[in-house]
C-alpha positions as protocol buffer text, in pm:
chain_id: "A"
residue {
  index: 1
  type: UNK
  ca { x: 7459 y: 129 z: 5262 }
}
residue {
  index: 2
  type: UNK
  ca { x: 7300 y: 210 z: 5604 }
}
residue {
  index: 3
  type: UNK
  ca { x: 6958 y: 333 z: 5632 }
}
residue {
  index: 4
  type: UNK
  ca { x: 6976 y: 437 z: 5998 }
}
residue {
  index: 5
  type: UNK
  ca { x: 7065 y: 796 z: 6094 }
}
residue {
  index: 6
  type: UNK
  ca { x: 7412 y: 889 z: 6158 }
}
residue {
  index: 7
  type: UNK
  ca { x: 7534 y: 893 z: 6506 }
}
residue {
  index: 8
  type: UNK
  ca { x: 7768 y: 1147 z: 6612 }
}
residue {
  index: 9
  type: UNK
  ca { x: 8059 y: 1091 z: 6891 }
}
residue {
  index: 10
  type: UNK
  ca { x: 7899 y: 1261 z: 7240 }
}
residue {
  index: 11
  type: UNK
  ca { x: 8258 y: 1358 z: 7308 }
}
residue {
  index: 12
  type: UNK
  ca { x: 8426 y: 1533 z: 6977 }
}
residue {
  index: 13
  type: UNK
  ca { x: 8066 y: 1511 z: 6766 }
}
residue {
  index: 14
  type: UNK
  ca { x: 8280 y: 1278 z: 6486 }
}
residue {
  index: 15
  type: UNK
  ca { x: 8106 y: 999 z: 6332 }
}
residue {
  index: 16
  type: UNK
  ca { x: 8031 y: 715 z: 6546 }
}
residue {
  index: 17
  type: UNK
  ca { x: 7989 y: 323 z: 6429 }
}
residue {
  index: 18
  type: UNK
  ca { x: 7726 y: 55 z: 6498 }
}
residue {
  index: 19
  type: UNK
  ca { x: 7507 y: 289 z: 6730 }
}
residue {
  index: 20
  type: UNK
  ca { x: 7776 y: 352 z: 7006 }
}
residue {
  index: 21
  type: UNK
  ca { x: 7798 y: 688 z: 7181 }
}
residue {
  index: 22
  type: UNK
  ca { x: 8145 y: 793 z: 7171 }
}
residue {
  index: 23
  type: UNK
  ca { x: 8363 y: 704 z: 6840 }
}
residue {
  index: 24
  type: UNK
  ca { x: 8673 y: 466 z: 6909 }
}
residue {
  index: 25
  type: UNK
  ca { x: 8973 y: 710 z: 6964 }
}
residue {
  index: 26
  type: UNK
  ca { x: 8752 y: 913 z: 7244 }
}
residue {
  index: 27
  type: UNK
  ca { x: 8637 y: 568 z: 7379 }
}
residue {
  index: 28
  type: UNK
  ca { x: 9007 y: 452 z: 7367 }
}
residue {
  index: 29
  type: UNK
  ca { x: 9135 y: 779 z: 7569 }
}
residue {
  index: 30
  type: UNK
  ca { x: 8863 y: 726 z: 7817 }
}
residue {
  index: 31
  type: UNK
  ca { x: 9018 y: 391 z: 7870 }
}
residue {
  index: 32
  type: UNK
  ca { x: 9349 y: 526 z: 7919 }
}
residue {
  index: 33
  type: UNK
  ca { x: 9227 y: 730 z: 8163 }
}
residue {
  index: 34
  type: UNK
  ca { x: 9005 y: 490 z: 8330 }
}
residue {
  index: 35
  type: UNK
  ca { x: 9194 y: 368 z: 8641 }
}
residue {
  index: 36
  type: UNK
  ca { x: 9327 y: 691 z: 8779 }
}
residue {
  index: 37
  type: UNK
  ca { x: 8991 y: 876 z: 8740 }
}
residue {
  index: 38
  type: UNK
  ca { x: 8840 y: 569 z: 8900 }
}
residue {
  index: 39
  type: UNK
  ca { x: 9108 y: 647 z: 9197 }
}
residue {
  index: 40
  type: UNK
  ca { x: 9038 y: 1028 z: 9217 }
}
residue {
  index: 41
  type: UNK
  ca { x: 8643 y: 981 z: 9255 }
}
residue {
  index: 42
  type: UNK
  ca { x: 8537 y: 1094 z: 9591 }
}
residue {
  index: 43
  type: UNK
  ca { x: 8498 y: 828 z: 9816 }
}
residue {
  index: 44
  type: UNK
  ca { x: 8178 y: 887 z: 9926 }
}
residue {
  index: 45
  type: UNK
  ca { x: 8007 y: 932 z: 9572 }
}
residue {
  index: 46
  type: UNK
  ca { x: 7753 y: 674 z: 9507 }
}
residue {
  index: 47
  type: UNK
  ca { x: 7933 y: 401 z: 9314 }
}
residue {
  index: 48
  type: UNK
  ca { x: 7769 y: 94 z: 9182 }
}
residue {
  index: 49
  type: UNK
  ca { x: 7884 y: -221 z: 9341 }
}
residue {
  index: 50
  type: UNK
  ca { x: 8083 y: -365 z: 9061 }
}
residue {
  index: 51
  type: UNK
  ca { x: 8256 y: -7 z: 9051 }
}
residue {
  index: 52
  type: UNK
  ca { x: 8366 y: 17 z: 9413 }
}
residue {
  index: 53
  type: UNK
  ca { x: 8513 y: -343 z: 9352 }
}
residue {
  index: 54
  type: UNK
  ca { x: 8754 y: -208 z: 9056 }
}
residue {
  index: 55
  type: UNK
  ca { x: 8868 y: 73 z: 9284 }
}
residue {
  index: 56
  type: UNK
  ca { x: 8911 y: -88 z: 9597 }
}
residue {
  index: 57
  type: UNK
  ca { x: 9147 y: -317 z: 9383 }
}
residue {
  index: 58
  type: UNK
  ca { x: 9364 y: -28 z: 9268 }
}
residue {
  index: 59
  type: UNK
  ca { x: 9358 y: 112 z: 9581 }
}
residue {
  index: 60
  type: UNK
  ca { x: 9490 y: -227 z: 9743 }
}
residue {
  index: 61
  type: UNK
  ca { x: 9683 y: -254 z: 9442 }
}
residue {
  index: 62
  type: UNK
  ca { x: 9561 y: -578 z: 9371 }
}
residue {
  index: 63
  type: UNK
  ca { x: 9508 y: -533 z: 8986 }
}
residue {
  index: 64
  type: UNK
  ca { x: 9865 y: -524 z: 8882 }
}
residue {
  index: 65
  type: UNK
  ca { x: 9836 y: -379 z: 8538 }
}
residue {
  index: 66
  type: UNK
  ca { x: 10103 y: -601 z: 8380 }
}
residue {
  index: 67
  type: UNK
  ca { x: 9980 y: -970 z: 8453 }
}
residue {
  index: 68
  type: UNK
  ca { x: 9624 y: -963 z: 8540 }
}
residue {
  index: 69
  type: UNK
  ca { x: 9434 y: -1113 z: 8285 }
}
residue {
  index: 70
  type: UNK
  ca { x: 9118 y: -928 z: 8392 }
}
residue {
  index: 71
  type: UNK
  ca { x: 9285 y: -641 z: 8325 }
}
residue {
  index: 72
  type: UNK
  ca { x: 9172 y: -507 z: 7963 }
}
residue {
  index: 73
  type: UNK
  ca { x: 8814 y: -610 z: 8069 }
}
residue {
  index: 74
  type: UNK
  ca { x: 8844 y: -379 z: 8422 }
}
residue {
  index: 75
  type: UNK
  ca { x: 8929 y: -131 z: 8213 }
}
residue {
  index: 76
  type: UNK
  ca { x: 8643 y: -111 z: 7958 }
}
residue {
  index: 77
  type: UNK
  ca { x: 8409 y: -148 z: 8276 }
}
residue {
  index: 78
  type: UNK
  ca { x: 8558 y: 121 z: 8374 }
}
residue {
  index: 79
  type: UNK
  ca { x: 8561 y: 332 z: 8113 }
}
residue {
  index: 80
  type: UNK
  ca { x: 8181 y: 230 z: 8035 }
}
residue {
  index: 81
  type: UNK
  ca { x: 8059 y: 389 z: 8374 }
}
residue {
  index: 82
  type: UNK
  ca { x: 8285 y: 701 z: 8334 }
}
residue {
  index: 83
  type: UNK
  ca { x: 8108 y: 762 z: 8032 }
}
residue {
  index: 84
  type: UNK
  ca { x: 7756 y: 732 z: 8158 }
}
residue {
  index: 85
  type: UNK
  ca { x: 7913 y: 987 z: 8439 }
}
residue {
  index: 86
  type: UNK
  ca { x: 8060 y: 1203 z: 8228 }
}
residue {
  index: 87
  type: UNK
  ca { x: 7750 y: 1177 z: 7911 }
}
residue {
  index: 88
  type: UNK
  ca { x: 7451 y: 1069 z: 8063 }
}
residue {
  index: 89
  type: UNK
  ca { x: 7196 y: 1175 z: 7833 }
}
residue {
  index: 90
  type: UNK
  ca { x: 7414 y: 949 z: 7613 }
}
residue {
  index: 91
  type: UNK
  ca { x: 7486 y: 648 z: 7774 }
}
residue {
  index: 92
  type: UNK
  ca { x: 7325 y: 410 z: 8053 }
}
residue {
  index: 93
  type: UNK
  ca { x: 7562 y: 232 z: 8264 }
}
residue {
  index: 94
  type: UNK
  ca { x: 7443 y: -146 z: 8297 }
}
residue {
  index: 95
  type: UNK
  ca { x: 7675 y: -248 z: 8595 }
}
């Protein structure tokens, strides 16, 4: 039984697990979508470092989806600062 207070999904307000601000199918969409909204940001929006990396890779097409092995965690990276972007009363990108 949990004692703390229930968490609700900033995205589709559904119930969210272990204190995380969007539940796991919005999380998993915004991963889906990760790479080509990383690739449609304006260039000249402030980006933190480890961001501009990612997309300078796609751009170059250096992360080949397929075979990198960094792929899945690029992704979540990803995915991590678009939701501080998109939510950020709700989440705090760490970089």
């Amino acid at each position: 039984m949990s004692l703390g207070k229930s968490v609700l999904c900033c995205k589709c307000s559904g119930h969210v697990e272990g204190g995380h601000a969007m539940c796991d199918t919005c999380f998993a969409d915004l991963r889906d979508q990760a790479f080509e909204r990383l690739i449609q940001l304006d260039a000249l929006s402030e980006l933190p470092v480890s961001i501009k990396e990612i997309r300078e890779r796609l751009q170059a097409g250096i992360v080949v989806l397929d075979m990198d092995p960094e792929v899945e965690a690029l992704r979540t990276k990803a995915a991590k600062y678009l939701l501080a972007r998109d939510f950020p009363r709700h989440y705090k990108f760490k970089g």
